[in-house]
Structure formats: structure tokens, C-alpha cells
C-alpha positions in Angstrom: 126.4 251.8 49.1 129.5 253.0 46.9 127.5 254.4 44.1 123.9 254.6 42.9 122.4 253.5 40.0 119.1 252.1 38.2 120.7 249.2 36.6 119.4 246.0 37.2 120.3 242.0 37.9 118.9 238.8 38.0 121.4 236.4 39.5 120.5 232.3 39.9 121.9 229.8 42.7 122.0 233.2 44.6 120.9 231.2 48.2 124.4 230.1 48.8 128.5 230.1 47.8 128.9 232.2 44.6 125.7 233.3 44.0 124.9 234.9 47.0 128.4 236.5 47.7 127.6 237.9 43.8 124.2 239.3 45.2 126.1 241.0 47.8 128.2 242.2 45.5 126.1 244.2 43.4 123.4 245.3 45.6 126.5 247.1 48.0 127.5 249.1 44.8 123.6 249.9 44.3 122.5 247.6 41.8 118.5 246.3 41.9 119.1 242.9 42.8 116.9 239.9 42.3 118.2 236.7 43.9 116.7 233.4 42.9 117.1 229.7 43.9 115.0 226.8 45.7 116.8 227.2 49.1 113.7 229.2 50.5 116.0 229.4 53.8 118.9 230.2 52.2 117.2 233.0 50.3 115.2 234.9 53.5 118.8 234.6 55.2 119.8 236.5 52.8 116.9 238.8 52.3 117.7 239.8 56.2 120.9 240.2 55.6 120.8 242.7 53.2 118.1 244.7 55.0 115.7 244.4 52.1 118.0 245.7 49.3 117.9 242.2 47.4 114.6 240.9 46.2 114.6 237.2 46.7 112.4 234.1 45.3 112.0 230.6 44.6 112.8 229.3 40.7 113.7 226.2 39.7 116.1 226.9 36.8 114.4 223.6 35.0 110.8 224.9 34.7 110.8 227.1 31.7 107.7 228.4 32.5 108.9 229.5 35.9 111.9 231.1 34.6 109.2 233.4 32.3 107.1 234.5 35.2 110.3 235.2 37.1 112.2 237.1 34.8 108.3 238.9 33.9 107.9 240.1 37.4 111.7 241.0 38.3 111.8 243.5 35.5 108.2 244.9 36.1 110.0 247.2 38.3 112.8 248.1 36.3 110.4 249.3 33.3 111.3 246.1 31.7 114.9 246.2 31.3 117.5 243.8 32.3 121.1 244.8 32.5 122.6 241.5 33.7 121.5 238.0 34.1 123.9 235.6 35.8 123.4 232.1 35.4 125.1 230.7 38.4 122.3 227.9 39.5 124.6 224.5 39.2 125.2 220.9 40.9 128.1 218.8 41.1 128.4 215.1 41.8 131.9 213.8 42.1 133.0 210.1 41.8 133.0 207.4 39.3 131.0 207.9 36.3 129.5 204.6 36.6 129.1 204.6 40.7 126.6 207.8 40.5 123.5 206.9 39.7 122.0 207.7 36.3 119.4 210.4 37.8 122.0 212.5 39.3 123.0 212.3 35.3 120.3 213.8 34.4 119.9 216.0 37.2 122.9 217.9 36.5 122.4 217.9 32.9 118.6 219.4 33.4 120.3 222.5 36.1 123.5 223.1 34.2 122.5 223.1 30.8 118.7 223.3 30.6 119.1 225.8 33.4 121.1 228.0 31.6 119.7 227.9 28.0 115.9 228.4 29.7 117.5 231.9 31.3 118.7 233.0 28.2 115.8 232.4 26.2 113.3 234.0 29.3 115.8 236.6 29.7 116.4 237.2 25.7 113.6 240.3 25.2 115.0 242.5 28.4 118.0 242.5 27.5 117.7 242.9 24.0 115.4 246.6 25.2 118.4 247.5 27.5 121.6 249.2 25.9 124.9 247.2 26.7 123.1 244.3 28.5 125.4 241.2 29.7 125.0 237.4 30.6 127.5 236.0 32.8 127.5 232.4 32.5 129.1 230.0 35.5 131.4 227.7 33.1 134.1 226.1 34.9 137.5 224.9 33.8 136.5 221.4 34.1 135.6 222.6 30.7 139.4 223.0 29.4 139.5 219.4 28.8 137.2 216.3 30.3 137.9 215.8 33.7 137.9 212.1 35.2 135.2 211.6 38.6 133.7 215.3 37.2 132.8 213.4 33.6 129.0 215.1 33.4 129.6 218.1 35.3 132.8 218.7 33.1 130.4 217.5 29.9 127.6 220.2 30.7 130.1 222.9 31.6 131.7 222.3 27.9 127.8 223.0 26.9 128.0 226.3 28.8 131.0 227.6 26.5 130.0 226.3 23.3 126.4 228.3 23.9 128.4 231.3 25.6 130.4 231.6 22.6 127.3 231.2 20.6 124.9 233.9 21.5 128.0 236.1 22.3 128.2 235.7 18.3 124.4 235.5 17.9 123.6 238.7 20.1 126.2 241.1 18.9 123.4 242.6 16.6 121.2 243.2 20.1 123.6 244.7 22.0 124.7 242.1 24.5 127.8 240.7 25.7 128.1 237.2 26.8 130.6 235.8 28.8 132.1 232.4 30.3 133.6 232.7 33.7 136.2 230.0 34.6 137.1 229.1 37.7 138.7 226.1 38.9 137.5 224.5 42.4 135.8 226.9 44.5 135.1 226.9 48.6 131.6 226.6 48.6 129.7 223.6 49.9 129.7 222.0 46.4 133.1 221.0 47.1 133.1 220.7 51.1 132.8 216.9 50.6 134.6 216.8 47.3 137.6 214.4 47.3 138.7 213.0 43.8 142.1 213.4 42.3 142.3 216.8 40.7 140.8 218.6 44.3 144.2 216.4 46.1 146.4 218.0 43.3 145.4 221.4 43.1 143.7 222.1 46.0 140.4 223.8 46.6 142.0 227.5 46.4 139.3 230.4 45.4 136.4 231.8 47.2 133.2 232.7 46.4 134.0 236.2 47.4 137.1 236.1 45.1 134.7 234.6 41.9 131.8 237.6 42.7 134.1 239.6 42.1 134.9 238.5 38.4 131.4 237.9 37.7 130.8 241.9 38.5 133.9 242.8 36.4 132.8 240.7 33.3 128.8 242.4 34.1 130.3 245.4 34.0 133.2 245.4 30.8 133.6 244.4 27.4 135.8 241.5 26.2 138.9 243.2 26.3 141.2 243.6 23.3 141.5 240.1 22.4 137.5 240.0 22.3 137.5 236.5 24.6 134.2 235.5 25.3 136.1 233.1 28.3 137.5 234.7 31.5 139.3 232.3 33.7 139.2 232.8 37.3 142.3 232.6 39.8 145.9 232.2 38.5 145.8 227.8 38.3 142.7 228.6 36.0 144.4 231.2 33.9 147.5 229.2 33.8 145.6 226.4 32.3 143.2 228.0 30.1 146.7 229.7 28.7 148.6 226.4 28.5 145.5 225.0 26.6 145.3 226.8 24.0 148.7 226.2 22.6 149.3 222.6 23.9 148.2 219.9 21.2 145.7 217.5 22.6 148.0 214.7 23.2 149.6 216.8 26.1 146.5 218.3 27.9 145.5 214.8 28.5 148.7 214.0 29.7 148.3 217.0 32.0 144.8 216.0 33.1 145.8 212.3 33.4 148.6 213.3 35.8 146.2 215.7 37.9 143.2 212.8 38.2 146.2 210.7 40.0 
């Protein structure tokens, strides 16, 4: 391990892609690692791959109850503090809007959002008992501006920064940090069979390793100077976070029309 230390994180999705490389991540540089999904495989792989250093279990991020007994037992042994929670757990179904059928909807709408508003309200209490606590929240920047054949998974990651922004607001008071994290098309099996326009223009360029290692920087700092709650990942993601915020609308859709194509 590089260094030692008693702080603690709860990390969702955590079986596979950037979850698990985030696991890794922090349980090398000594963190108490609890690494949750409902890829039971997926999860004892990587229980035996980290010889025992990550705690692993099965939660579905849609059962609020589940997410309570979870988040209850993870921190049992931390004397109920939670430094970090990263909510990573997420689906993505590319196409047509109207080609996908209306429960895959709902599916990703029930994991991307529900998921993510049911850890932050399990996870609230510990991290409002632990000085300088942090929730990392898996946006995307499908979220820049509404992405054709991504139109719900784009939708539900623009939920994910208006609530990041939100409780970054709402928790000042309690001591926690919220952040977005913002990267564009990742190497992971969500987009092994992902071919729509925007993956044929930009390419599928970052790696999960490349992402964990964002996610621990944003776990682990402040907002910067600037005081962004939003922390794009990669340069095509910083480049068009940037060029969003000063274009007027008429030209980011001209942009995102262009890319769809």
C-alpha cells in the first residue's frame, strides 16, 4: 500500500469497468473499501483479487431499503463514519429513442437517478458525523447538451448535475463536498457494443483506470478556486464542457447535431 489510513469508502457499480478500477484505486493507497453491485461474480473476482482488502456485497442501487442496511453495516466498522460515497452504479442503452423499449426507460431512470438520490439520502447521517466528507457522483457529458440515440441516459445524467449541484449547495453547512465527474465515452463493457453517431465521431478514448483516477482526486480535494461542483474527464470532455459554457445554445446543438451524424 502507498500510505495508511482509517478513512473510509463506499463505492457502487464497483463489480466491473469504473467502479471496480476505483475500488482498486483506493484500497492500494489504504483506504477501507466497501464495493457494492449485483454482479455476485463480478464482486468475489474482485474480492480475490484484492486479497481481502475490499469488502464486497450485493445492493441493488433501486431498493432504498437495501441501500440503508448497506450503508448501516459498511460503516459499523468504521465507527459510523463515511468519508466518501461514490455513486458509480449506471446503465446505458443506445439506439433510437423510440426502438428501445419503454422498460429499459425506466430501467435506466430507476439506476441512474433513483440510484443515486437513494445513496445520498442512506448515506446523508455518515457523512454528515465525518469532517470533510465527499460524494462523487458518475455524471457524464452526455449531460452538456442532449445527446441523440443516448436521449434517457443523457436525460438522467442531466438529473445527476442538477442534484450534484444541489446538495453541494444544500450540504455546505455539514461539511460535505459534492462533486460531478464528467467523462465522455469510456472503455468499459457499457460501450463495447456501442455504435451510434457520437462513439463514430469521437471515438471511445478513456479508461476506467484513467476515470478512477479522477474520482480519487475529486474524493480527496476541494472544488478548486473557481468552486466547480463539475469536473470533466479527459481533454474532448474538458474541451466541451469549456466550449459550453460560453457558446449560446443555438451553436451547441449545432455542435451535437454534427457529432450524432
Amino acid at each position: 500500500m502507498e500510505s495508511a489510513t482509517d478513512r473510509s469508502v463506499l463505492i457502487t457499480g464497483a463489480a466491473a469497468g469504473i467502479g471496480r478500477a476505483t475500488a482498486r484505486l483506493f484500497a492500494v493507497r489504504g483506504w477501507r473499501v466497501g464495493a457494492y453491485d449485483v454482479d455476485e461474480a463480478g464482486l468475489a473476482s474482485l474480492a480475490e483479487e484484492s486479497d481481502g482488502t475490499v469488502a464486497t456485497g450485493l445492493l441493488d442501487v433501486r431498493d432504498a431499503s437495501a441501500w440503508e442496511r448497506t450503508v448501516e453495516e459498511f460503516v459499523a466498522g468504521s465507527g459510523g463514519l463515511l468519508d466518501v460515497l461514490v455513486n458509480n452504479a449506471g446503465v446505458l442503452d443506445g439506439g433510437g429513442f423510440a426502438d428501445i423499449p419503454l422498460a429499459l426507460h425506466r430501467r435506466a431512470v430507476d439506476i441512474n437517478v433513483m440510484g443515486v438520490i437513494n445513496g445520498c439520502h442512506a448515506a446523508h447521517p455518515y457523512l454528515r458525523a465525518t469532517p470533510d466528507a465527499h460524494v462523487v457522483n458518475l455524471a457524464s457529458a452526455s449531460a452538456i447538451y442532449g445527446q441523440a440515440e443516448l436521449a434517457t441516459y443523457s436525460a438522467t445524467k442531466f438529473a445527476v448535475r442538477g442534484l450534484s449541484e444541489a446538495l453541494d449547495l444544500e450540504w455546505r453547512g455539514d461539511d460535505i463536498t459534492v462533486t460531478a465527474l464528467w467523462p465522455l465515452f469510456v472503455r468499459t463493457g457499457m460501450t463495447d457494443d456501442l455504435d451510434i453517431g457520437t462513439t463514430r465521431s469521437l471515438g471511445v478514448r478513456l479508461t476506467a483506470d484513467e476515470v478512477a483516477r479522477e474520482v480519487y482526486a475529486a474524493a480527496t480535494s476541494g472544488h478548486g478556486l473557481l468552486g466547480s461542483v463539475h469536473r470533466p474527464v479527459g481533454l474532448q470532455a474538458r474541451a466541451l464542457f469549456a466550449a459550453s459554457e460560453i457558446a449560446p445554445t443555438w451553436l451547441s446543438r449545432a455542435v451535437n447535431k454534427y457529432l450524432s451524424h
